[in-house]
N, C-alpha and C positions, 0 to 999 in steps of 0.2 A: 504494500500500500504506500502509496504516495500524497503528501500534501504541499498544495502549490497555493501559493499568492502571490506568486508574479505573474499577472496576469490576472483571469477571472478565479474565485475560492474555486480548487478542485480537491477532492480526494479520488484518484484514481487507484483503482487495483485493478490488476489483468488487462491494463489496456482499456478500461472501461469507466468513465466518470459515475461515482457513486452520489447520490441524492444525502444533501444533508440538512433537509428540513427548510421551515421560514428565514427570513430577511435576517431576523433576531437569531436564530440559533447558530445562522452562517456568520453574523457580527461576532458571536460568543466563540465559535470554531476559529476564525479569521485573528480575534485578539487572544486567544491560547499559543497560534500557529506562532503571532511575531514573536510572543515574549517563552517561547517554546524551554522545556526544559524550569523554569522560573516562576513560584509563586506570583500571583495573579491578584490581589484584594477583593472580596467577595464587593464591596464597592468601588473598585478602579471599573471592575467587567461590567456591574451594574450602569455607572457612569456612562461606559464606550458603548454599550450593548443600547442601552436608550437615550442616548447622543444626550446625555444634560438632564431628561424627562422624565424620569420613570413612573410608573404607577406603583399606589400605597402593593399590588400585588407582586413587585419585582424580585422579593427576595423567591418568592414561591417561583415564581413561572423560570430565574435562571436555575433553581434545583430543579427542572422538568428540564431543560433545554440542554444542562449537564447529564442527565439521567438519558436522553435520548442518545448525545454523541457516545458515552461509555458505550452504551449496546454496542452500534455502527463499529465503531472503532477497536473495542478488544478484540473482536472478530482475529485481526492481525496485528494483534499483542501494543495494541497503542491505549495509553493508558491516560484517564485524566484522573490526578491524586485529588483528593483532599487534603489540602495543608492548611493548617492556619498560617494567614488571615483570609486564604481564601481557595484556588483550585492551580494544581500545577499541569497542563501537558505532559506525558513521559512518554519523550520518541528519539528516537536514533539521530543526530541529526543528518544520516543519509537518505533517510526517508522525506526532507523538506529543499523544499529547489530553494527557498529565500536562504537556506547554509551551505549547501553547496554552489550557488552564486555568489555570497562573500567569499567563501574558499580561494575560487577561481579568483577573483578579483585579489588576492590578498598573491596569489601565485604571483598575476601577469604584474605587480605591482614589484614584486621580490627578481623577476626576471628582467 
């Protein structure tokens, strides 16, 4: 499995872009993706996830929104932790094109 944000949100596997729900749940997948590997604030994701806005329901609806990506995602061993103060991504970072594009860039910069 692969996740991309360069470009449009993808999670590919097999060649196949996989579906990751609403607008919100792709903002919440999208702000895991950058800050990858790195605790996340149960209200930074709130904050980014409802641009500024949230509703009195936000804490509930991002534990749905987390509870959906986990499913999707353990599938091939991509994990989203629970940490205090809020939820971490746990993924390879060769599984993310945004670290392997600084990689490359950190190369052609050393050559």
């Amino acid at each position: 499995m692969e996740l991309r944000v360069l470009g449009p949100l993808e999670v590919v596997q097999d060649d196949l872009s996989r579906p990751m729900g609403g607008r919100r749940q792709r903002a919440l997948l999208a702000d895991l993706i950058v800050h990858a590997n790195r605790v996340v604030s149960v209200d930074r994701l709130i904050e980014d996830v409802w641009e500024g806005k949230p509703p009195a329901t936000a804490h509930h609806a991002l534990q749905v929104y987390v509870s959906r990506l986990r499913t999707t995602l353990r599938e091939d061993g991509i994990q989203i932790a629970l940490r205090v103060p809020g939820y971490e991504l746990d993924v390879d970072e060769d599984r993310l094109d945004l670290s392997r594009f600084e990689h490359l860039v950190a190369d052609g910069r050393r050559a």
